[in-house]
N, C-alpha and C positions, 0 to 999 in steps of 0.2 A: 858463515855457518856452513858446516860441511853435512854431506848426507847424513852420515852417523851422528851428530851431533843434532840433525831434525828429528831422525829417530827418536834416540832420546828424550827431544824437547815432548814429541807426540808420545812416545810411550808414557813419558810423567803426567801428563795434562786429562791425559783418557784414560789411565789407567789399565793399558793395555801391555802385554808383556811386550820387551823390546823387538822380538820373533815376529810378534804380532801387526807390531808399527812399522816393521821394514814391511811385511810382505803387502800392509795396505800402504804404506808409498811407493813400493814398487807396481802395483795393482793402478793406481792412477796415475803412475810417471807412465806404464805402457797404454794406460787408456788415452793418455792425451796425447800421444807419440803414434798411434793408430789412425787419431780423428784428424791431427794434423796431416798425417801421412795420403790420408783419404783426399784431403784439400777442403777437410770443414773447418769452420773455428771453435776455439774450445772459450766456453765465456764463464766466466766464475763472478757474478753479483758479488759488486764492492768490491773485487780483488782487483780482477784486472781478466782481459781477455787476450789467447793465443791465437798469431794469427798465420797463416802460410803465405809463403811471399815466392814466385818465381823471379830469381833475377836472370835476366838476360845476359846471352854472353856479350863480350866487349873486349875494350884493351884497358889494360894494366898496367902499370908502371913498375918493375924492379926495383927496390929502394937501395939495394946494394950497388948494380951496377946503371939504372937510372936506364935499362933497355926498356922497351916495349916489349908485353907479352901480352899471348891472346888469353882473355880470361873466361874458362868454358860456361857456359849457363848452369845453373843450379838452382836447388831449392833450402827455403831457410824460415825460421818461423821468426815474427816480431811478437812483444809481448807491450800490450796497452794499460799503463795502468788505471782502476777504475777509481771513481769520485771516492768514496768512501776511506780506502786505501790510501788515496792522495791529501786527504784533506788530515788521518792519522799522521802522515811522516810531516806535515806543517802546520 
């Protein structure tokens, strides 16, 4: 499912013009893009939770030519999924 395509699904479901379902997914793609950025977790009961992860830098492997490279430190978010959620997809 593409962004436009969630639109859509929430414009239909809520009743809300499709103008309306962008700017409230966009309104909580930048709230949870904020809290992440912060270093909080973002939890959504039964969904699942967003989490921030520092990974350390290290080394890498080149898959092309199979060298070592240095790979620098970063940051990246993991997402958990919750009971609820998990127990729908089985």
């Amino acid at each position: 499912m593409t962004k436009a395509e969630l639109v859509a699904a929430i414009a239909q479901k809520t009743g809300l013009k499709q103008a309306q379902a962008k700017n409230a997914l966009d309104a909580m793609l930048r709230s949870v893009t904020e809290t992440l950025k912060a270093g909080d977790e973002v939890r959504l009961v039964g969904f699942g939770s967003f989490t921030p992860v520092e990974r350390k830098a290290g080394m890498a492997r080149n898959p092309r030519t199979g060298a070592a490279v240095k790979r620098p430190a970063s940051k990246t978010a993991r997402f958990r999924v919750g009971d609820s959620l998990k127990s729908e997809l089985n």
